[in-house]
N, C-alpha and C positions, 0 to 999 in steps of 0.2 A: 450467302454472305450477308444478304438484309435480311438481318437476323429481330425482324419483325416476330417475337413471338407470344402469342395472347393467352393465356393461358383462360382456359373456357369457362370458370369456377370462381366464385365467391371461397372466402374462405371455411374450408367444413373441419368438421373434427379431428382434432390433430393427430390424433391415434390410425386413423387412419391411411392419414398423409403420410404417418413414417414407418407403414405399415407397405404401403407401394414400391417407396425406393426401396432398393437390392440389400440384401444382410450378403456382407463378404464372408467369402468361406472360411477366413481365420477364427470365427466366430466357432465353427467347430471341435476347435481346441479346447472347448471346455465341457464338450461335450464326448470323449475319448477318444479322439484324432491325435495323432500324433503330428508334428511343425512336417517333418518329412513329405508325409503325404499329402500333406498340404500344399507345401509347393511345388508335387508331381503336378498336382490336378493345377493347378496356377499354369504349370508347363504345360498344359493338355489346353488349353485357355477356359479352363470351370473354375471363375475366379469371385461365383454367389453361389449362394444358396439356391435359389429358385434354377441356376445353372444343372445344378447337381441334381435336380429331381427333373428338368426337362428332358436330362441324358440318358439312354437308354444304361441296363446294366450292364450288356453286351459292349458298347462303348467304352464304359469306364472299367471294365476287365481287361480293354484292351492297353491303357496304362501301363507302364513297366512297374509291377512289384505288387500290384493291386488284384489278390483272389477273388474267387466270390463271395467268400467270407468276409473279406473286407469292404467289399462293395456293398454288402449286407448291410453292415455297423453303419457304415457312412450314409446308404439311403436312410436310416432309422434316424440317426442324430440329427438332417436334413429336415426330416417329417416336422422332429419339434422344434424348427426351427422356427417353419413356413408351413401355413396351411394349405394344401393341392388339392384337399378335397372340395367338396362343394359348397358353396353360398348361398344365398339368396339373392332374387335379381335384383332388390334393392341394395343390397351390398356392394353387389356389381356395379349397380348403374353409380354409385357413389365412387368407383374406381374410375367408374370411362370420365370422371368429370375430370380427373386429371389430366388429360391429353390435352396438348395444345398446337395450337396452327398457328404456322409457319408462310408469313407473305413470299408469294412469288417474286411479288414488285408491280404487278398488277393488279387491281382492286378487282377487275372482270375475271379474271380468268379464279382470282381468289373466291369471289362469289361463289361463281359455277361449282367449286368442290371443299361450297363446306365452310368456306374461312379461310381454305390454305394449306399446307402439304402437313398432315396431321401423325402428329405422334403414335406412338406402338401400333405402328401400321407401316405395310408398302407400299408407296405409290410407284406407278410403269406408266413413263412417257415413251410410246412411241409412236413413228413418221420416218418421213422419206428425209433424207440429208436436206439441212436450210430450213427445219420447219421448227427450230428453238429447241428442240430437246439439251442437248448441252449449255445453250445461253440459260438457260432457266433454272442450269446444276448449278452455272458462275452464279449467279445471281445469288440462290440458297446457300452455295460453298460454305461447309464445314470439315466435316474429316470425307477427303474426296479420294476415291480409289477410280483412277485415269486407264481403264484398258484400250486405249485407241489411238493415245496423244494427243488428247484435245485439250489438253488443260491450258492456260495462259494467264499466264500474271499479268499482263498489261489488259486482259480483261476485269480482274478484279481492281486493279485500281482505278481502270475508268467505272466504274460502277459503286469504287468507293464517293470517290471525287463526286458522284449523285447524290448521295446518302449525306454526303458531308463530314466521313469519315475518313480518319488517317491510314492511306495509301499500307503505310509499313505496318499498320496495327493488325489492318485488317488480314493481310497476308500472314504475319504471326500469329494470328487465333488458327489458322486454316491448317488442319493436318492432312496432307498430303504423301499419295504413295501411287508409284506406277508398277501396273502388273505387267505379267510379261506372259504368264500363261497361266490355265483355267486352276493347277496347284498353287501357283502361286498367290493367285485372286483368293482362294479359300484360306491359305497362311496369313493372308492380308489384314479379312476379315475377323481370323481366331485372334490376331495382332491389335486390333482394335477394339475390338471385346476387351482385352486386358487393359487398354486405355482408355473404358469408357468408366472401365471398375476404379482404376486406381485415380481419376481425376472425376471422381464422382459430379454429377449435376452440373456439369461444366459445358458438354456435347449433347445435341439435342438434332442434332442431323447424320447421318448417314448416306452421302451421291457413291454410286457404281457410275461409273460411264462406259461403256456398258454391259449390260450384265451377262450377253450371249457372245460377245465379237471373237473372243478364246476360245469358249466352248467351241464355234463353227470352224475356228482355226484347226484346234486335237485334236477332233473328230470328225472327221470325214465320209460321208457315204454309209449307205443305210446299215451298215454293214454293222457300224460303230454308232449308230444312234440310238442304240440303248442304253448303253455304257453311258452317253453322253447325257441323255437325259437324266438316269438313275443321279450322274455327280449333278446335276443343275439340283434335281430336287435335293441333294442334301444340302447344297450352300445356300437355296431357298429355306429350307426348313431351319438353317442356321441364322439366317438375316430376319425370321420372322419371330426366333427366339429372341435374338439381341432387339429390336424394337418393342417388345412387350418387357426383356428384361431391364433393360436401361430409362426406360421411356424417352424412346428417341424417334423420329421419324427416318424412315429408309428409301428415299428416292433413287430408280433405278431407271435409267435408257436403255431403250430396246429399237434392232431394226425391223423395217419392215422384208416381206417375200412378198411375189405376184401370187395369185390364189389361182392357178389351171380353171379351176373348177367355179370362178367367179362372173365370168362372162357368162357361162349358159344358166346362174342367178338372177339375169340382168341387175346384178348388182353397181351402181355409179362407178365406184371406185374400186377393185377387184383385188386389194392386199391386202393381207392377214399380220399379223406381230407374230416375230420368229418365238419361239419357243415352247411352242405346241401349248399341252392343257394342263401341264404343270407349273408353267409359268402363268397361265390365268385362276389356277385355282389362289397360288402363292399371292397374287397382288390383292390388297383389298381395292384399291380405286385403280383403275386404268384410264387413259387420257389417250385418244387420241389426235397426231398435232397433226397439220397439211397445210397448204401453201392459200393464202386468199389471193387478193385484188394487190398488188406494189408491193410494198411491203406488210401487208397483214397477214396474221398466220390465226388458224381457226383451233381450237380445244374444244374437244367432244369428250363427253363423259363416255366410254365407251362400256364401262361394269364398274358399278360402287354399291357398299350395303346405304350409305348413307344418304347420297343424293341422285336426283332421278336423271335420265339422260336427259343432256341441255348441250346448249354450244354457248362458245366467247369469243369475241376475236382478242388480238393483242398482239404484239409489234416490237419488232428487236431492234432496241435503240444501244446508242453507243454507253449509256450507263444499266445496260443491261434490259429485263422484260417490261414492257409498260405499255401502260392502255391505247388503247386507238382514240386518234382523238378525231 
């Protein structure tokens, strides 16, 4: 919701500024798509270009009315859409200028990763209950997907009331949805995808709160921990799409487990982040929170490509995350 956000860049050439944002798939149409299958794939939530070339073939055959032959034509007219093949790193590195960070609310915890919860990327806060993971989703609050019930409207208007922003405003920018289970969290998501396309440059956050509490709910015992894993990786490989597709940042909560095997590490503190190594390969920055001294709670870089491990403190005040003072 302190929608702090700085975009990292001077301004560069414009051709390739509008070369990043998303080409929607009606743009097809003139390339021998017929309107119908258009809004199949709309229905399917592939509502860009860049959508349609990150979906496997298999996928989009799975469509009602869509052969391989048709999948065929469609990946072709895609190609000359959007370029997928390869660049050059300076090409590249004139894309990552576009990403932008997103304040926590605190300047220290901001420091430590970077500037602040960064575009076309995932960030994973997790810790033990009471260590801010949720206070720091009200904080950021944008389009917020609640699988726990943690969500509170009287937290965001005291954390407007900080900012100095109108209470009702800031609740009306705030897309909100409660899941109810690990399918329904994935419809959620295809559902916001279609709203990040049709309200272009408008949404720049993505909160899950959080991203496994379902998963652990449908699946039970080892029995069913493949099944479970395989669907996490695919709504991670969907959340890692829609943050590269949209340029949006994806913040997600995670809990923690005791580690058995921590104690004979002499490890300090002996808990692991549920979601085994598909949920760490899927995050690019992970954070780990935990309890300090009153109320101070500490952020550990715990895996980032971009910054090296460090700590912050910082402190859940009534207008949401703020620095220790």
């Amino acid at each position: 919701m302190d929608q702090v956000v700085r975009d990292k860049t001077d301004p560069i050439e414009e051709e390739v500024e509008e070369e990043l944002f998303f080409t929607d798939v009606d743009e097809l149409q003139n390339h021998g798509i017929n309107a119908a299958d258009i809004t199949k794939l709309k229905q399917a939530g592939v509502c860009t270009i860049k959508c349609v070339q990150m979906t496997t073939k298999k996928n989009l055959c799975r469509i009602k009315g869509f052969s391989e032959a048709k999948v065929e034509k469609l990946k072709e007219a895609a190609a000359k859409l959007h370029n997928a093949s390869f660049i050059t790193g300076l090409e590249y590195s004139v894309q990552r200028k576009k990403v932008l960070t997103i304040s926590t609310g605190s300047k220290q915890l901001d420091e430590l990763i970077g500037g602040g919860i960064q575009t076309m990327s995932i960030t994973e806060a997790f810790g033990e209950f009471r260590t801010g993971k949720t206070q720091i989703a009200h904080t950021l609050c944008a389009a917020f997907i609640d699988t726990e019930g943690t969500f509170r409207h009287e937290r965001i208007r005291s954390i407007a009331e900080r900012f100095g922003i109108d209470a009702e405003a800031a609740l009306e920018n705030i897309l909100f949805a409660r899941a109810y289970n690990s399918e329904h969290q994935m419809d959620l998501i295809t559902e916001v995808a279609a709203r990040f396309a049709e309200e272009r440059g408008i949404f720049r956050l993505l909160v899950i709160d959080s991203i496994i509490a379902l998963f652990r709910t449908d699946f039970s015992g080892r029995g069913e921990l493949s099944e479970r894993q395989q669907k996490l990786n695919q709504m991670l490989s969907r959340l890692i799409k829609i943050a590269e597709e949209f340029n949006v940042a994806v913040y997600l909560t995670n809990q923690v487990q005791s580690d058995p095997g921590g104690g004979l590490t002499f490890v300090a503190d002996p808990k692991k982040p549920v979601g085994g190594h598909i949920l760490a390969h899927a995050s690019t920055t992970r954070l780990y929170l935990r309890k300090g001294r009153g109320e101070e709670r500490i952020a550990k870089v715990y895996d980032s490509p971009d910054v090296p491990e460090a700590e912050a403190p910082y402190a859940i005040s009534a207008g949401g995350i703020v620095d220790v003072s």
